[in-house]
KEKE-3310 file (N, C-alpha, C; in steps of 0.2 Angstrom, whole numbers, plus 5000, padded with zeros to 4 digits):
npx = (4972:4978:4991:5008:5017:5033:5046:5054:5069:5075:5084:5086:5084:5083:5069:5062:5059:5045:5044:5055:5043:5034:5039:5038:5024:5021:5023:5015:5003:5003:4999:4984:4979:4981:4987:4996:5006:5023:5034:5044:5060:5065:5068:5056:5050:5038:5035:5038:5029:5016:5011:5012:5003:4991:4992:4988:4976:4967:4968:4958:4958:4968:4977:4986:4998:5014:5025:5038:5053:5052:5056:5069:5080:5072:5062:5053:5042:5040:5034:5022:5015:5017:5011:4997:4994:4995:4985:4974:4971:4969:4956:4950:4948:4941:4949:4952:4962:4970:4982:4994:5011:5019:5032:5048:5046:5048:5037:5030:5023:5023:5018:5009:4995:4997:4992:4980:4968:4964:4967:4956:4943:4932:4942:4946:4944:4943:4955:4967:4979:4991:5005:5018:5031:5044:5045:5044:5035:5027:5019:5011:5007:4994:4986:4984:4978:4966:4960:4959:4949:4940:4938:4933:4918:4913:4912:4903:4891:4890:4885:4894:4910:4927:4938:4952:4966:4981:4995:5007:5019:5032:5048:5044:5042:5031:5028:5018:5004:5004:5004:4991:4983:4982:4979:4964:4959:4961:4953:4943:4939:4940:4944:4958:4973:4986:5000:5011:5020:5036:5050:5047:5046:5038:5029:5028:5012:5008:5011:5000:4988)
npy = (4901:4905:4918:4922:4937:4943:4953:4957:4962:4967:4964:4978:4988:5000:5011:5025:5033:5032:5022:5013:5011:5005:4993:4985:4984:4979:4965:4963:4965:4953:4943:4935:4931:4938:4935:4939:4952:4957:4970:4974:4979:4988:5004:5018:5028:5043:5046:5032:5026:5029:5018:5005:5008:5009:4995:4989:4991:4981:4970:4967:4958:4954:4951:4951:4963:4966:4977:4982:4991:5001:5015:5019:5032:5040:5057:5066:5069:5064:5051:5051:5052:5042:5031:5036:5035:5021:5015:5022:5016:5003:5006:5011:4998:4990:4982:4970:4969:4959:4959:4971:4979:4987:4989:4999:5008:5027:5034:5046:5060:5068:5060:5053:5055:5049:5039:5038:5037:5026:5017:5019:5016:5005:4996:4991:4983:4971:4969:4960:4960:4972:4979:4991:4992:5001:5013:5026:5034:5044:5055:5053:5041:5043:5047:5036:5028:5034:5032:5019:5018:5025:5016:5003:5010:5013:5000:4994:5003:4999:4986:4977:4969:4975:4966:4966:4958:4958:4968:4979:4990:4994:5001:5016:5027:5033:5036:5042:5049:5044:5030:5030:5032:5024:5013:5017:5015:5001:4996:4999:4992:4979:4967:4961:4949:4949:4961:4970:4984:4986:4999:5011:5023:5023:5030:5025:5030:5030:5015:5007:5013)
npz = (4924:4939:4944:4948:4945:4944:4946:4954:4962:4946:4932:4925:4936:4938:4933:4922:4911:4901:4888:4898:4908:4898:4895:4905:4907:4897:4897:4911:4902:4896:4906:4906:4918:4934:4951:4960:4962:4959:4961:4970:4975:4965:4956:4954:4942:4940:4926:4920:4928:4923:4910:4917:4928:4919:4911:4925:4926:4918:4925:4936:4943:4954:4969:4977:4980:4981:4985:4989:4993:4983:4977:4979:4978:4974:4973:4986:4981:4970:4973:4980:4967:4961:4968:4968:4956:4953:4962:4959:4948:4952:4959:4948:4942:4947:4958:4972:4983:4996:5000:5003:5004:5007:5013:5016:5010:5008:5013:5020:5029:5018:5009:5009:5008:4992:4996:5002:4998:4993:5003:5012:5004:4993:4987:4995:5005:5008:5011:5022:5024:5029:5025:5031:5034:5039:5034:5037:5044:5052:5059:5049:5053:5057:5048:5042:5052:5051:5037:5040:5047:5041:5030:5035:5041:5027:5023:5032:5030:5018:5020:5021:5026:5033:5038:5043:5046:5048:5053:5050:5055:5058:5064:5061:5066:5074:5086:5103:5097:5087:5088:5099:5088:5077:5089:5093:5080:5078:5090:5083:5072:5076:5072:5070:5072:5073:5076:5072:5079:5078:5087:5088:5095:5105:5122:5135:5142:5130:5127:5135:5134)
capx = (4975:4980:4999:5014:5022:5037:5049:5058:5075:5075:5092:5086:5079:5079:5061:5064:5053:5039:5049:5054:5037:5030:5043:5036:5017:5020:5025:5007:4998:5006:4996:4977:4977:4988:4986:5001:5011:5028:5039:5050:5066:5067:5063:5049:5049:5033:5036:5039:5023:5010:5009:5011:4993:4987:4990:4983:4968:4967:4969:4955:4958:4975:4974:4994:5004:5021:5027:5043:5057:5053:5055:5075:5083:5066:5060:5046:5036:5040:5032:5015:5010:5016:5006:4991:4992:4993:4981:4969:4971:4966:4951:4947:4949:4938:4952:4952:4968:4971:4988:4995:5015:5024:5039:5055:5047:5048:5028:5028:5019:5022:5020:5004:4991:4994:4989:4974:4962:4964:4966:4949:4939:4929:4946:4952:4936:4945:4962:4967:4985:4994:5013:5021:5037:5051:5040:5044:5025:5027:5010:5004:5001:4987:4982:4986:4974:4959:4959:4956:4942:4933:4938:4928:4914:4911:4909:4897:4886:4887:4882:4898:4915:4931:4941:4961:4970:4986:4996:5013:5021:5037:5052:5041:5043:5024:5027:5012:4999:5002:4999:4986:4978:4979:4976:4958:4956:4960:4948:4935:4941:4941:4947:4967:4976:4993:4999:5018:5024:5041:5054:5042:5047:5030:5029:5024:5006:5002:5009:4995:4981)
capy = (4900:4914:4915:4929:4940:4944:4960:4959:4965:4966:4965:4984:4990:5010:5012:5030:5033:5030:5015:5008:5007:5000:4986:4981:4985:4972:4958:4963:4963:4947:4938:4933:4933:4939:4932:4940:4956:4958:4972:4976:4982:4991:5010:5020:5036:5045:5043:5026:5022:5030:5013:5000:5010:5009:4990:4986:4994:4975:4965:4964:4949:4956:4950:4953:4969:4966:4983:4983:4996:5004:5022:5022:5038:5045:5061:5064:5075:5059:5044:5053:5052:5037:5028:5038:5032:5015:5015:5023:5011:4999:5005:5010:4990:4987:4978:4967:4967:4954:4959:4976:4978:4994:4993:4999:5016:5035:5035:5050:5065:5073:5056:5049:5055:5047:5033:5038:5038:5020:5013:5021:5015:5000:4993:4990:4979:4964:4968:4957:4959:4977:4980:4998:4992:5004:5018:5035:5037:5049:5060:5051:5035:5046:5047:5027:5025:5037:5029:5012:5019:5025:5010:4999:5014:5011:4995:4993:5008:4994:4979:4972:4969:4975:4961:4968:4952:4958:4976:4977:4996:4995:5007:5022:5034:5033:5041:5042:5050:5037:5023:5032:5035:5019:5010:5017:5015:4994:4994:5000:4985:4972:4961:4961:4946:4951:4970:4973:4990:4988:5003:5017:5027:5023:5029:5020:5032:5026:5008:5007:5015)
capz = (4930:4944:4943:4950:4942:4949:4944:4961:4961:4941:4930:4925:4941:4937:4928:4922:4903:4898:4885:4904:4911:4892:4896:4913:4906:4890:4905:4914:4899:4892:4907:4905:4925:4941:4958:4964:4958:4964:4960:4975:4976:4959:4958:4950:4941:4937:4918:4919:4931:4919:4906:4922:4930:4914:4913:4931:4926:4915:4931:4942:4950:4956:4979:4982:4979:4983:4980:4994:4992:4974:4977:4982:4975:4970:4980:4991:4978:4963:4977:4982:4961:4956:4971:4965:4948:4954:4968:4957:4943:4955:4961:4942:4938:4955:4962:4976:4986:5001:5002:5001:5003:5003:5017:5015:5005:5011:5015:5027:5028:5011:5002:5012:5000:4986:4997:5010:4997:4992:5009:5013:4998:4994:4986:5003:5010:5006:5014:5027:5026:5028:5027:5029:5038:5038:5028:5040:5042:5057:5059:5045:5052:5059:5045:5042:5055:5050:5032:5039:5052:5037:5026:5041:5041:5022:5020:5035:5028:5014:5021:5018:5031:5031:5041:5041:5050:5050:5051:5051:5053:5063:5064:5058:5071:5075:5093:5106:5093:5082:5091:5101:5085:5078:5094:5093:5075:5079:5093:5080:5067:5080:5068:5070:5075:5074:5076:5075:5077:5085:5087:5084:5101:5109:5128:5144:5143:5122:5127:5139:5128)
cpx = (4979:4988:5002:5018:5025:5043:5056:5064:5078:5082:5091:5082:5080:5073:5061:5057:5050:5039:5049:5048:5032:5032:5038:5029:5016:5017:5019:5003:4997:5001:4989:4977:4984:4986:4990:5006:5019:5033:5044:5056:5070:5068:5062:5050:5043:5032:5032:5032:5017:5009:5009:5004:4991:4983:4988:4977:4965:4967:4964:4954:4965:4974:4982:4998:5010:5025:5035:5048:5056:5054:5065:5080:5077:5062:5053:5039:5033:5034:5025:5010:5011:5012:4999:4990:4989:4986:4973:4967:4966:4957:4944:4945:4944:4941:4951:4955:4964:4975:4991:5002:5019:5030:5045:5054:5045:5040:5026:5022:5016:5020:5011:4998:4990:4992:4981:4968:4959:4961:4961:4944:4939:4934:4949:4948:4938:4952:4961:4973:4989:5002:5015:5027:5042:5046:5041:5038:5028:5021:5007:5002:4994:4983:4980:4978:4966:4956:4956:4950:4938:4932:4931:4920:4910:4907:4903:4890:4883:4885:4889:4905:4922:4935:4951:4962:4976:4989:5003:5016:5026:5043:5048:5041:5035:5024:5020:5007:4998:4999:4995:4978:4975:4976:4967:4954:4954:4956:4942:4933:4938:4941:4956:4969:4984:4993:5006:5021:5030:5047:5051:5043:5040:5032:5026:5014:5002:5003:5000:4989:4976)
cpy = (4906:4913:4923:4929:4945:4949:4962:4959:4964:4968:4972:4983:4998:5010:5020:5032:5030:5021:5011:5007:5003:4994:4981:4981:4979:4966:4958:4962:4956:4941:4940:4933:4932:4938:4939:4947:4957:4962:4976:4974:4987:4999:5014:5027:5037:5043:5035:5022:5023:5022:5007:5001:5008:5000:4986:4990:4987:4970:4965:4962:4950:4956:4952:4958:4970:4973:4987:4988:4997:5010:5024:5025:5041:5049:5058:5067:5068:5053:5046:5050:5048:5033:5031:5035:5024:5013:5018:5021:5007:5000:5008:5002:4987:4980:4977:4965:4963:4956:4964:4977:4983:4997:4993:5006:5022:5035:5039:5055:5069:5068:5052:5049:5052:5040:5032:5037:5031:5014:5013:5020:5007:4994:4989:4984:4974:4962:4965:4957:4966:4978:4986:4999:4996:5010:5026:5039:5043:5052:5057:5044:5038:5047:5039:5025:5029:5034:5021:5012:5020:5019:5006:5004:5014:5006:4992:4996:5003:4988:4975:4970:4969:4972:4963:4961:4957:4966:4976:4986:4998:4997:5013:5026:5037:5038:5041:5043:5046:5030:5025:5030:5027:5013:5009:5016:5002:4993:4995:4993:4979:4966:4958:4953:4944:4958:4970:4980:4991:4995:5009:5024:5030:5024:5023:5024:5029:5017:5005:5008:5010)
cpz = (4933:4943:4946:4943:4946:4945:4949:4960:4952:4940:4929:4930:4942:4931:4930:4916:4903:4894:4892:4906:4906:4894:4900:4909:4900:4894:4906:4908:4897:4897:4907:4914:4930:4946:4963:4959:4962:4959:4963:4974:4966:4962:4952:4947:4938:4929:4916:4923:4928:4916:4912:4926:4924:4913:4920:4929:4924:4918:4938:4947:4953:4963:4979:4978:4983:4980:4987:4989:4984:4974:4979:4976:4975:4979:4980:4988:4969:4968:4978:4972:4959:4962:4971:4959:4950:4958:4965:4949:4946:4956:4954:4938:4943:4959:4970:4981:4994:5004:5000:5006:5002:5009:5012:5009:5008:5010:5019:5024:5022:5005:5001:5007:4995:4989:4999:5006:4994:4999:5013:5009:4998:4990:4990:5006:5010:5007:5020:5028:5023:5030:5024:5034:5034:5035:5029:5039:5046:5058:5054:5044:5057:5056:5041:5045:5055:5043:5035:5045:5045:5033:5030:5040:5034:5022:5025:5033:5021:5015:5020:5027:5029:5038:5044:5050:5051:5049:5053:5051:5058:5062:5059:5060:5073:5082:5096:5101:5089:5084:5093:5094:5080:5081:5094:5086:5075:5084:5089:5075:5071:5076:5068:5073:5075:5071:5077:5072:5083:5083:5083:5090:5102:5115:5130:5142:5134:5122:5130:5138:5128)
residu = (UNK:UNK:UNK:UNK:UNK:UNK:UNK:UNK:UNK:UNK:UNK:UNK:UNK:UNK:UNK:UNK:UNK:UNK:UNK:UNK:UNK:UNK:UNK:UNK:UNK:UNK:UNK:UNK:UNK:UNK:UNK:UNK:UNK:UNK:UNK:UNK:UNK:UNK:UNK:UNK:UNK:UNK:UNK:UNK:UNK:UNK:UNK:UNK:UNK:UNK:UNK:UNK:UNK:UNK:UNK:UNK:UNK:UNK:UNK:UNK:UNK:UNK:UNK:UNK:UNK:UNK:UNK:UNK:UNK:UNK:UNK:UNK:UNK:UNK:UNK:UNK:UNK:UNK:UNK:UNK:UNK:UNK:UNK:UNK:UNK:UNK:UNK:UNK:UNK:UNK:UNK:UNK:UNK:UNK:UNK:UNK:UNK:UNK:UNK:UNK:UNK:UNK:UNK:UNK:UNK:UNK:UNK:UNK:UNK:UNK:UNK:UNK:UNK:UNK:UNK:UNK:UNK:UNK:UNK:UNK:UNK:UNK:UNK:UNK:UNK:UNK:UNK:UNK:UNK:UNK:UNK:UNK:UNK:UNK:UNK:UNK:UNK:UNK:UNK:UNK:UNK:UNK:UNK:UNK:UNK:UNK:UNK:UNK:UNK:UNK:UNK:UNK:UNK:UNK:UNK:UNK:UNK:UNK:UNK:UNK:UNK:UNK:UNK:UNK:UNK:UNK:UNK:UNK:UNK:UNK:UNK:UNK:UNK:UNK:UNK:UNK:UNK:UNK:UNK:UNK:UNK:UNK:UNK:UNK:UNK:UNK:UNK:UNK:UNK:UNK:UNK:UNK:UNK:UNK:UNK:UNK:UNK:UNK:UNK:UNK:UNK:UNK:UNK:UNK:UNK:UNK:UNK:UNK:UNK)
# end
């Protein structure tokens, strides 16, 4: 049976060591199937996110990542590698997300990377629900928005569809180029049907895009 595991606001919520991320990785291993991960509002240290990739590589069937504020203390050079470890756990385990989750984490410019290449790839074809609320994307939700142009450019090259319903990325300081850029990446989608990006200091010339 599909079930959640749930981590959110943990009685230890510093994952520092290697031992801390063992702890967490026992839990994932311990289930036979996971519908739903949820480990928001902890935070994450390199160390400690090696053995939790390890154990999502064991999870396949894994459609919701709940992954909200994990990163609070941890710099901007610690968040880029441990959302790489994950992100490329996943697409070693040929996971399937639905639902992908990472407001309220420092996801700008310097951190973007260890996302872009997930959110482009054939892990993605099956996302229907993206949330990068509060994340200080700035310039890189240009890149937000180039990852999920190719994501779409894949999966039709494979006969397949990538669908995204919903997009959530609001106070991120996205600015005209950003909306602009994702404005044309979701005319390319035509799938959206909710899009909230408020407090982004969008103009008058990108509202109208």
């Amino acid at each position: 049976m599909l079930q959640t595991l749930s981590f959110a606001n943990a009685q230890s919520k510093r994952w520092d060591t290697e031992e801390d991320g063992k702890r967490v990785a026992a839990k994932i291993l311990e289930c036979k199937r996971i519908n739903t991960l949820d480990l928001s509002g902890n935070t994450l240290g390199i160390e400690a996110s090696g053995p939790i990739a390890e154990a999502l590589k064991k999870h396949p069937e894994l459609k919701i990542a709940q992954w909200k504020d994990l990163f609070t203390t941890r710099l901007n050079t610690e968040i880029p590698v441990v959302l790489k470890s994950f992100t490329d756990a996943m697409i070693f385990a040929g996971t399937r997300l639905t639902v992908l989750d990472l407001s309220d984490n420092a996801i700008g410019p310097q951190a973007i990377h260890g996302l872009s290449a997930f959110l482009s790839s054939e892990a993605c074809f099956s996302l229907k629900s993206l949330h990068l609320n509060n994340c200080g994307l700035g310039s890189a939700g240009i890149t937000v928005a180039k990852c999920l142009t190719e994501c779409h450019q894949k999966a039709v090259k494979a006969g397949k569809f990538f669908e995204l319903e919903v997009f959530v990325a609001g106070r991120n300081r996205l600015e005209n180029p950003g909306a602009k850029a994702l404005a044309e990446a979701f005319s390319t989608l035509k799938s959206l049907v909710e899009v909230r990006m408020y407090q982004n200091g969008i103009k008058e010339a990108a509202q109208n895009y």
